[in-house]
Short mmCIF file of the C-alpha atoms (twelve columns), coordinates in Angstrom:
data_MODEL
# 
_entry.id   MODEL 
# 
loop_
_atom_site.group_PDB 
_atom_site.id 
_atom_site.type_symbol 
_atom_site.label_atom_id 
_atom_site.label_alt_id 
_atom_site.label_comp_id 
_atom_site.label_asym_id 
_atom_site.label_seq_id 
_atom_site.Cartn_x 
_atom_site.Cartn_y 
_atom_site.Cartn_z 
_atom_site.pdbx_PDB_model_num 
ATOM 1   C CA . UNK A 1   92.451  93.407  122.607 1 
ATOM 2   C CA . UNK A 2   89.889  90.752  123.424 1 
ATOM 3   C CA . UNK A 3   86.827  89.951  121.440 1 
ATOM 4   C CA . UNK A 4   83.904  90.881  122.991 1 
ATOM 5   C CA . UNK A 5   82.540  87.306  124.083 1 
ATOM 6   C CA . UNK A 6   78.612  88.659  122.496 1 
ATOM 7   C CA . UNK A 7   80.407  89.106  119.050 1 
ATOM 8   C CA . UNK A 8   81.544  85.352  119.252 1 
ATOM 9   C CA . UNK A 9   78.261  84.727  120.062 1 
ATOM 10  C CA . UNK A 10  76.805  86.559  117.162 1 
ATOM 11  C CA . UNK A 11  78.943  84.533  114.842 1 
ATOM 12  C CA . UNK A 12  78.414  81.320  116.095 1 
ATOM 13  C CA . UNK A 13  74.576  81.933  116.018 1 
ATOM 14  C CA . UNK A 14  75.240  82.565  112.352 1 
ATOM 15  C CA . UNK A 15  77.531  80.287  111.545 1 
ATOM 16  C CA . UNK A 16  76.020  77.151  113.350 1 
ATOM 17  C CA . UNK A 17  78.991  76.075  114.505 1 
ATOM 18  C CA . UNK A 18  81.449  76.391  118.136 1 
ATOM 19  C CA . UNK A 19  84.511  78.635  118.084 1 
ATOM 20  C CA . UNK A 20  87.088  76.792  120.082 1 
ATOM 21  C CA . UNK A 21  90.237  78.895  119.336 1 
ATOM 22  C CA . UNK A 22  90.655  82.481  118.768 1 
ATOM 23  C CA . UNK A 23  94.290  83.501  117.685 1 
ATOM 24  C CA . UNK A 24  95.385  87.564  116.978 1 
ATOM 25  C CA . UNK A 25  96.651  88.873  113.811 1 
ATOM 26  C CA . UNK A 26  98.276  91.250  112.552 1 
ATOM 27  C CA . UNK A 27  95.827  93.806  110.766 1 
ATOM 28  C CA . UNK A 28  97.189  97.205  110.202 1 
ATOM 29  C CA . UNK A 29  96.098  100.215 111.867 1 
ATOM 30  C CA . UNK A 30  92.362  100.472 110.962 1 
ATOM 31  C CA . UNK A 31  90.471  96.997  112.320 1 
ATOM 32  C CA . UNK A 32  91.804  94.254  114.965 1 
ATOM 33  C CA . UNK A 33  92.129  91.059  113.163 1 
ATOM 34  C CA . UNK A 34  92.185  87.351  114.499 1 
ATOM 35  C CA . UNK A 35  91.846  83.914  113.195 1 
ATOM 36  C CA . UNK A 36  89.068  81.984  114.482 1 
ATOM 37  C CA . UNK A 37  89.071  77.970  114.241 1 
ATOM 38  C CA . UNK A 38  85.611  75.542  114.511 1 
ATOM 39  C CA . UNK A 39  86.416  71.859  115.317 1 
ATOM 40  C CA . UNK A 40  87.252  71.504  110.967 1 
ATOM 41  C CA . UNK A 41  87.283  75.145  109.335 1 
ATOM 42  C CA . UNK A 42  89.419  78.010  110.015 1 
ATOM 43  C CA . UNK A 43  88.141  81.469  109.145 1 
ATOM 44  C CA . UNK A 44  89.621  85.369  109.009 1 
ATOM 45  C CA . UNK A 45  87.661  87.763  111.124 1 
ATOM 46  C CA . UNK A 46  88.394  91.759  110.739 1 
ATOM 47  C CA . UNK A 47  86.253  93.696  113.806 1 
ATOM 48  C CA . UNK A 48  86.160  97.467  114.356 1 
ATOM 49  C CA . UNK A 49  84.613  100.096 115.972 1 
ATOM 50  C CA . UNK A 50  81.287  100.725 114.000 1 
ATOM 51  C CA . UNK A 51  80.518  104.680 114.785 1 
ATOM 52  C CA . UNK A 52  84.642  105.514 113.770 1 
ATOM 53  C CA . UNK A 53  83.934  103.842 110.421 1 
ATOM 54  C CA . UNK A 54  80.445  103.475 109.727 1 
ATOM 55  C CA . UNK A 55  79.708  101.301 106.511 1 
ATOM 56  C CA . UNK A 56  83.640  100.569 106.119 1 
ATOM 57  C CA . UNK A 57  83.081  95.922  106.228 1 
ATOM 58  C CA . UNK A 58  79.921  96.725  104.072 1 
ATOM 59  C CA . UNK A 59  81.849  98.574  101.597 1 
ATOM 60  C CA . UNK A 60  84.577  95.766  101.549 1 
ATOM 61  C CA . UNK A 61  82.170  92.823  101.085 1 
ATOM 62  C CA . UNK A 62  80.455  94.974  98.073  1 
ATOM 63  C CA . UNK A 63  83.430  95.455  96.643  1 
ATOM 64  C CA . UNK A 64  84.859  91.906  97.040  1 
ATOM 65  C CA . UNK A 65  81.370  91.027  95.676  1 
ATOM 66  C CA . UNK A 66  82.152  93.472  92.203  1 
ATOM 67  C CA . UNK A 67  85.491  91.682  91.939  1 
ATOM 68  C CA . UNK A 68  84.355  87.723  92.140  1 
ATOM 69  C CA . UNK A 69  81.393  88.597  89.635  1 
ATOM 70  C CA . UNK A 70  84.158  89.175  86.997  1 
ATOM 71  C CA . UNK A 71  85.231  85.874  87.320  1 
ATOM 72  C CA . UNK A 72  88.843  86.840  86.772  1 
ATOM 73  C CA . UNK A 73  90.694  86.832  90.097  1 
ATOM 74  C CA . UNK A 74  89.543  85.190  93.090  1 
ATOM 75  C CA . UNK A 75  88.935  86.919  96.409  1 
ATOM 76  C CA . UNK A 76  87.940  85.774  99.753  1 
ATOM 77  C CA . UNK A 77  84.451  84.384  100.463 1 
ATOM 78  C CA . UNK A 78  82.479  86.869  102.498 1 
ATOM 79  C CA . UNK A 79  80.674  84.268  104.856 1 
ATOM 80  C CA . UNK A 80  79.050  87.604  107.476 1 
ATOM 81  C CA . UNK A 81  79.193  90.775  107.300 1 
ATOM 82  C CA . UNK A 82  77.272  92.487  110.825 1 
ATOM 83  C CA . UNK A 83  77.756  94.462  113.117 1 
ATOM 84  C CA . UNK A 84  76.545  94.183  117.535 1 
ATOM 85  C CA . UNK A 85  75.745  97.239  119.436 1 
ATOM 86  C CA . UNK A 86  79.041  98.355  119.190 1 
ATOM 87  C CA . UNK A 87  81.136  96.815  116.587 1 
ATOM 88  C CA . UNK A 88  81.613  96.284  113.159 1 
ATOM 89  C CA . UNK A 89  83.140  92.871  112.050 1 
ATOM 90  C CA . UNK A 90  83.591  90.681  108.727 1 
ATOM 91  C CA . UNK A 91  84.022  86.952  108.077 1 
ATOM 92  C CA . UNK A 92  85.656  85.814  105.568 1 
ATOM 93  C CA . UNK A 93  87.301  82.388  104.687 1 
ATOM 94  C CA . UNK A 94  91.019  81.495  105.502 1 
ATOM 95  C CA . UNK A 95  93.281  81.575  103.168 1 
ATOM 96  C CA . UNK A 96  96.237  79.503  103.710 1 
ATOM 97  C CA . UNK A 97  99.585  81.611  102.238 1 
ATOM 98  C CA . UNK A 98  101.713 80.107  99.861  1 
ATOM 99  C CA . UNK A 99  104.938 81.494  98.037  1 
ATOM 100 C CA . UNK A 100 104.977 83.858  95.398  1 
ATOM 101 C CA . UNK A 101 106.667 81.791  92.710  1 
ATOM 102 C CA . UNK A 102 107.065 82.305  88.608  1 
ATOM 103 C CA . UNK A 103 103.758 80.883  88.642  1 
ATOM 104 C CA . UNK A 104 101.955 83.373  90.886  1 
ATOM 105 C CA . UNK A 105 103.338 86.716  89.511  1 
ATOM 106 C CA . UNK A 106 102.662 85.874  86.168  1 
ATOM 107 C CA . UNK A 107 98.984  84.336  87.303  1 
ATOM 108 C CA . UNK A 108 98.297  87.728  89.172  1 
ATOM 109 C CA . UNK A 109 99.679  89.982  85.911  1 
ATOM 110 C CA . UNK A 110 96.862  88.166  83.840  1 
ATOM 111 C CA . UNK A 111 94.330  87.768  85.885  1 
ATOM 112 C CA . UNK A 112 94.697  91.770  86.605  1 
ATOM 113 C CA . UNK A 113 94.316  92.247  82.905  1 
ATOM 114 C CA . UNK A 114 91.724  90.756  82.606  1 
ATOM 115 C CA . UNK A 115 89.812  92.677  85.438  1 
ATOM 116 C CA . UNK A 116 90.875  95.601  83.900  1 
ATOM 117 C CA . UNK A 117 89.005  94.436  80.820  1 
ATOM 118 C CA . UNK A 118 85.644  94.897  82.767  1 
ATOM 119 C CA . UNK A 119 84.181  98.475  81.813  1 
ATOM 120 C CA . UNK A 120 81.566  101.255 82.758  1 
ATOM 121 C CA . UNK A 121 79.516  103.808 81.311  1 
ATOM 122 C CA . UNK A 122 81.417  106.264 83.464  1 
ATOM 123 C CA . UNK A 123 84.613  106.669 85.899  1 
ATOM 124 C CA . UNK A 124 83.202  106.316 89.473  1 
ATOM 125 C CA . UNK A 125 81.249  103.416 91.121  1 
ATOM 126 C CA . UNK A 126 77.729  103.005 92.175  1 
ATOM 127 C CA . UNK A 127 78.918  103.749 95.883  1 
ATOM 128 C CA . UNK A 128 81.564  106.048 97.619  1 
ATOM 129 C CA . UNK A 129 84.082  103.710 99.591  1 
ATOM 130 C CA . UNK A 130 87.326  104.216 101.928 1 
ATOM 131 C CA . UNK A 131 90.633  104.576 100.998 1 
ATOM 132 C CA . UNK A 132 92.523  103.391 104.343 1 
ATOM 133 C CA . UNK A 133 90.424  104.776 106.715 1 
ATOM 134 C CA . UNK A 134 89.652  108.005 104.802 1 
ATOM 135 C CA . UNK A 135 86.448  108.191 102.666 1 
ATOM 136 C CA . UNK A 136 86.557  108.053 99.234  1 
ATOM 137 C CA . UNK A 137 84.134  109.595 96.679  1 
ATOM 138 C CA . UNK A 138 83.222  108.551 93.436  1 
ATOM 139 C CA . UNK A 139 80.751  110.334 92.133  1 
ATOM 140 C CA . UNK A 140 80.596  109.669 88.334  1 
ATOM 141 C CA . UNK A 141 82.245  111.309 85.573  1 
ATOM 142 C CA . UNK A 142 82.543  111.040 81.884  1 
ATOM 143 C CA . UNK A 143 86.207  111.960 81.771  1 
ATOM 144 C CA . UNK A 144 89.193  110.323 83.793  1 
ATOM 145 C CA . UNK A 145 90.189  113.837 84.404  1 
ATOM 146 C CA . UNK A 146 87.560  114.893 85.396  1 
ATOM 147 C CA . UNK A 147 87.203  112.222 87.775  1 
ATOM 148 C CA . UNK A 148 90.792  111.840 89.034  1 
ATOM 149 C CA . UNK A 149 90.652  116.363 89.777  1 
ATOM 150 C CA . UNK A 150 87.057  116.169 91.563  1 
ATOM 151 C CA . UNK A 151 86.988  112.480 93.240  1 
ATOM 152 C CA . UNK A 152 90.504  111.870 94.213  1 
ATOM 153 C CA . UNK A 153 93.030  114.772 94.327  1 
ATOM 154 C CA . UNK A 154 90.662  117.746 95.532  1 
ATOM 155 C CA . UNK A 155 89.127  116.222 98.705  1 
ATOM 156 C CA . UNK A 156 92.650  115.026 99.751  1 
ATOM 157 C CA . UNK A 157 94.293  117.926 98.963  1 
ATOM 158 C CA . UNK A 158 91.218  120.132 100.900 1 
ATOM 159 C CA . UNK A 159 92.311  117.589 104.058 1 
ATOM 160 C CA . UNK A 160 95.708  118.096 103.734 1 
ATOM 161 C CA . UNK A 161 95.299  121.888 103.626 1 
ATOM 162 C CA . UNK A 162 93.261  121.545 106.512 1 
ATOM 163 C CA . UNK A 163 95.859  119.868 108.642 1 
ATOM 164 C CA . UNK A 164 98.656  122.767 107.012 1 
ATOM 165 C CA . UNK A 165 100.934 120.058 105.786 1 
ATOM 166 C CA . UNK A 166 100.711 122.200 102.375 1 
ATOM 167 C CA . UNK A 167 102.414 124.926 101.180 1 
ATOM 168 C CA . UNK A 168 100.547 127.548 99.460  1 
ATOM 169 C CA . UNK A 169 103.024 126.626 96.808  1 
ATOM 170 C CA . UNK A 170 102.423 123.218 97.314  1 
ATOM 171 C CA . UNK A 171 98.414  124.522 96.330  1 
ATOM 172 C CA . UNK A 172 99.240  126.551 93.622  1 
ATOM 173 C CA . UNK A 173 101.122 123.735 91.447  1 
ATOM 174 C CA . UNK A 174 98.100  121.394 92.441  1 
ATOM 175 C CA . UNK A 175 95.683  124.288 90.403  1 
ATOM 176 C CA . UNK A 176 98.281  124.350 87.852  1 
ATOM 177 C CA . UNK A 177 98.494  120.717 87.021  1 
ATOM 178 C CA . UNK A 178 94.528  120.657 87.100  1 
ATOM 179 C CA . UNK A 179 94.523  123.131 84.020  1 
ATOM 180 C CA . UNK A 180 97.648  120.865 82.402  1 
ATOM 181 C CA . UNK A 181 96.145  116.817 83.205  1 
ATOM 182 C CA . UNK A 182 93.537  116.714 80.094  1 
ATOM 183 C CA . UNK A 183 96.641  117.047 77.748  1 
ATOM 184 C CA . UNK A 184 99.221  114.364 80.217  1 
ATOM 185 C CA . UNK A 185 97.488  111.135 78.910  1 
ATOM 186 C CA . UNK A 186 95.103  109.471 76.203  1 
ATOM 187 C CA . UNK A 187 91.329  108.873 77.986  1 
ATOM 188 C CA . UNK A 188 90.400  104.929 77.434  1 
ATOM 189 C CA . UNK A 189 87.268  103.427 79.233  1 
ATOM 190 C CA . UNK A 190 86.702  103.400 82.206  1 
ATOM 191 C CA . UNK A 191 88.354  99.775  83.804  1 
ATOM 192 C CA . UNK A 192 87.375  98.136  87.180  1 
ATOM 193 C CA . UNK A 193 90.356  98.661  89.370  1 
ATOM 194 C CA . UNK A 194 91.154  97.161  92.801  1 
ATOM 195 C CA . UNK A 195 92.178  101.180 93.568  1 
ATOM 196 C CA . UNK A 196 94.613  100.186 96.903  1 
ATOM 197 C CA . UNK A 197 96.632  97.646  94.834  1 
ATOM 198 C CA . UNK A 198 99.779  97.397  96.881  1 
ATOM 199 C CA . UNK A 199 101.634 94.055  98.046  1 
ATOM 200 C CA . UNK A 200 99.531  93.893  100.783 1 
ATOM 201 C CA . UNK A 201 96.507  93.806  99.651  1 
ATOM 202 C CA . UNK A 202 97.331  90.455  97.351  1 
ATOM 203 C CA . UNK A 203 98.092  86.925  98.872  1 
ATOM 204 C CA . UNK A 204 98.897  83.762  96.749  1 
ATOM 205 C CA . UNK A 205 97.608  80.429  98.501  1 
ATOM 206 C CA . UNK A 206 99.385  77.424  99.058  1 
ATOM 207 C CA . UNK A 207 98.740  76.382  95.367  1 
ATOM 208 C CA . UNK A 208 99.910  79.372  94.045  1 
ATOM 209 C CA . UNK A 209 96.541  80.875  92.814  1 
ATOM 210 C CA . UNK A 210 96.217  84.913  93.460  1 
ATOM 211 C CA . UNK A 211 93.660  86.361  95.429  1 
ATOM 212 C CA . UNK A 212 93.071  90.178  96.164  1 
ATOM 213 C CA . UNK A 213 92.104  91.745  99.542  1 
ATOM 214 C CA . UNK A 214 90.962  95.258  101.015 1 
ATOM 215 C CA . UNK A 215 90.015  96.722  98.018  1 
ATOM 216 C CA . UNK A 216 88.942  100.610 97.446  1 
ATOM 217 C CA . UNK A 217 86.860  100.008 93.503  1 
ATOM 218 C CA . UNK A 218 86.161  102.284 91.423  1 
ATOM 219 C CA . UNK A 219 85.777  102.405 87.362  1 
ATOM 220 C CA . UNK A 220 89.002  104.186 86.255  1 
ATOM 221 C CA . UNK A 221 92.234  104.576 84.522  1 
ATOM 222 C CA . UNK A 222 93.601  101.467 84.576  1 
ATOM 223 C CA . UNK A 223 96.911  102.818 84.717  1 
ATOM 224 C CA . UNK A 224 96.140  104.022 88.280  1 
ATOM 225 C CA . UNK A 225 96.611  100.064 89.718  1 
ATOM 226 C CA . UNK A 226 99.451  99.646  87.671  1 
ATOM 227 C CA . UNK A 227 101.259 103.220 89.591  1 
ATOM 228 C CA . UNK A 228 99.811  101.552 92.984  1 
ATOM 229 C CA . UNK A 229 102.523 98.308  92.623  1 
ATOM 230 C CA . UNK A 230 105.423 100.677 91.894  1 
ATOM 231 C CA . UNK A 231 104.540 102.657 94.584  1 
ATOM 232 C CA . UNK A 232 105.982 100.501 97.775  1 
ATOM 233 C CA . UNK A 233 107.362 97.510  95.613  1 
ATOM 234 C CA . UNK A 234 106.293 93.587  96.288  1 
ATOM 235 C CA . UNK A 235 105.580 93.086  92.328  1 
ATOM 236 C CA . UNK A 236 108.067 91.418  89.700  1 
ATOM 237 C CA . UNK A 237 109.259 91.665  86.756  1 
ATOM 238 C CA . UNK A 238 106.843 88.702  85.716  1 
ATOM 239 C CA . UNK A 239 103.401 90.647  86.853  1 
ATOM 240 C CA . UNK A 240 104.417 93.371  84.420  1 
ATOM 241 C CA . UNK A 241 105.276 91.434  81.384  1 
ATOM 242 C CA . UNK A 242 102.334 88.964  82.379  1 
ATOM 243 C CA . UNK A 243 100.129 91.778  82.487  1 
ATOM 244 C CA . UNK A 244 101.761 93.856  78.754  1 
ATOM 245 C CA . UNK A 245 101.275 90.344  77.159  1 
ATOM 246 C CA . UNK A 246 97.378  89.847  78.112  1 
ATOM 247 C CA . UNK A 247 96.596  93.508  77.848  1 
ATOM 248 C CA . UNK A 248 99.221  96.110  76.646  1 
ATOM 249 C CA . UNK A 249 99.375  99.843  78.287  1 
ATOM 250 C CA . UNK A 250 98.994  102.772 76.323  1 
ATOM 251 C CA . UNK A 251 102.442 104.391 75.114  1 
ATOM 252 C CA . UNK A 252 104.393 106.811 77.798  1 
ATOM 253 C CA . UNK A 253 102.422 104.674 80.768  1 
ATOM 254 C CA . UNK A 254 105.978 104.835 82.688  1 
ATOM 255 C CA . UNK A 255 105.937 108.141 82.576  1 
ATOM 256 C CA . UNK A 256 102.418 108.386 84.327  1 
ATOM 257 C CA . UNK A 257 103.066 106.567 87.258  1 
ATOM 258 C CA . UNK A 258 104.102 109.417 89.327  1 
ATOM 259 C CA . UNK A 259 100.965 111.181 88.409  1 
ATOM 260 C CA . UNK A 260 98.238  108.849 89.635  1 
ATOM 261 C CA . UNK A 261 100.564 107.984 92.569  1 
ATOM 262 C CA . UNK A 262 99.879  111.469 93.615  1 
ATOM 263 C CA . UNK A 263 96.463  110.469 94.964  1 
ATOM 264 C CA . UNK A 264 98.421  107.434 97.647  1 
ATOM 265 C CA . UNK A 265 100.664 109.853 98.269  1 
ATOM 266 C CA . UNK A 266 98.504  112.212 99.507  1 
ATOM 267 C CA . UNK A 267 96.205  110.020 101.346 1 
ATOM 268 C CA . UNK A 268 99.646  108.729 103.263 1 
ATOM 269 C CA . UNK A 269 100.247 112.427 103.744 1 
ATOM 270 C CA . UNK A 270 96.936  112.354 105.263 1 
ATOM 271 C CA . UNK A 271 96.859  109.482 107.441 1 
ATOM 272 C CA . UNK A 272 100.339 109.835 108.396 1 
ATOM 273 C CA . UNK A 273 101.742 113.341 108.672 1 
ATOM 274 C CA . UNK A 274 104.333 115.048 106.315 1 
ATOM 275 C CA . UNK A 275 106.712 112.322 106.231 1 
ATOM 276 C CA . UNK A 276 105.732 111.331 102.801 1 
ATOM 277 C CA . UNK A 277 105.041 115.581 101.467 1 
ATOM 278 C CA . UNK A 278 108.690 115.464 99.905  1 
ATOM 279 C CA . UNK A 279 107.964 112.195 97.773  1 
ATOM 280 C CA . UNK A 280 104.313 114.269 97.015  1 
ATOM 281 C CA . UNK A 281 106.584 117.628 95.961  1 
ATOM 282 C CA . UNK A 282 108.474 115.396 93.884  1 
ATOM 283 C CA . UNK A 283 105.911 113.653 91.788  1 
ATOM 284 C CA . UNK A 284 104.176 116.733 91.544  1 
ATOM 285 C CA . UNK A 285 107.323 118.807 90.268  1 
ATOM 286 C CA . UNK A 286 107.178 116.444 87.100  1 
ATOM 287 C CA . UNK A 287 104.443 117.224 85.605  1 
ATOM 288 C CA . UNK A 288 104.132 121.586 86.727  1 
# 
């Protein structure tokens, strides 16, 4: 789809500068995404419809923002962030990809550590978010469990129910493992997590330095990123151990994964029908 030639106009208002080439990308299923080149700088811009997700490239940059302040793991300069009468779009700086060597894994294990590292008074984040293109609340709580019942797995389970791709069994194991999750794990403080940390949303440059992308923050379990990687693959051996050396998980964490994976899972359910329920039922049948 074409961009609309008063958004080009927009940004080179802003930027000060002519766009002479405009190539497509591909962007998932949410925003339309293109690389635009000036006569000497290249740049990554994400456009969508504003009204279907109002706030969603504001959220982004603030969360970007949260990330960079830690100055642990670089992320992609937000250069504008507006919208036109119509659309929604972010600019941000190109990237150019490199290989994910040694080097990189073990870079993005540490670096990921040592976001974790950053803390909060409480689980939750000063603003609710998306998750994909579902919103995502996080309202503050004193407990990980508490936050983790009422923030993630109760609104999506509500939606699911909604769209009857549960079971009323299906419901009645997700009241029983609310009662049970206090006892599963050992609260620690709240950590800044990227909160959508699959291998998509990481790139390593051409000089092998990790940068994360599209995140969904919050302060919580850090565990919860850690379940995210496992979830579709893309991470190595070398992120984990890169990651256990700079900033060891509690005892029994490979046991956990399943149960924070249980909030992905049920946002896929979500977005993309029951096609993922029976990986849901599963993770869900080891722990009730």
């Amino acid at each position: 789809m074409p961009i609309a030639e008063r958004l080009i106009q927009d940004i080179e208002i802003k930027l000060g500068k002519s766009i002479i080439n405009i190539t497509p990308l591909s962007g998932g299923s949410i925003n339309r995404v293109y690389s635009l080149q000036t006569a000497m700088e290249r740049f990554v811009l994400k456009v969508n419809n504003r009204f279907n997700f109002p706030g969603m490239f504001n959220l982004e940059a603030q969360g970007l923002e949260i990330i960079c302040s830690t100055q642990t793991i670089a992320v992609p300069e937000v250069l504008i962030q507006s919208e036109t009468d119509t659309e929604s779009y972010l600019l941000m700086e190109w990237i150019t990809p490199g290989n994910t060597t040694q080097k990189a894994s073990e870079a993005l294990g540490e670096q990921l550590a040592q976001m974790h590292r950053h803390t909060s008074h409480s689980f939750g984040f000063y603003t609710d978010n998306y998750m994909g293109s579902l919103r995502q609340s996080n309202q503050l709580h004193e407990r990980w469990s508490d936050f983790f019942i009422d923030e993630r797995l109760k609104p999506m389970v509500r939606i699911a129910q909604t769209k009857q791709l549960l079971t009323n069994n299906d419901l009645r194991l997700f009241e029983l493992l609310y009662q049970k999750l206090p006892g599963l794990f050992t609260e620690e403080p709240p950590a800044l997590v990227h909160g959508d940390l699959w291998s998509g949303n990481y790139m390593i440059d051409a000089h092998e330095k990790p940068y994360l992308i599209d995140p969904a923050d919050s302060y919580s379990n850090r565990e919860f990123d850690i379940a995210m990687t496992t979830l579709f693959g893309g991470f190595d051996k070398t992120f984990y151990d890169a990651y256990h050396a700079s900033y060891p998980l509690q005892t029994g964490w490979q046991r956990r994964l399943k149960l924070w994976n249980l909030y992905p899972l049920l946002v896929h359910v979500n977005l993309f029908g029951g096609t993922y329920t029976n990986q849901l039922r599963e993770c869900l049948a080891s722990f009730v």
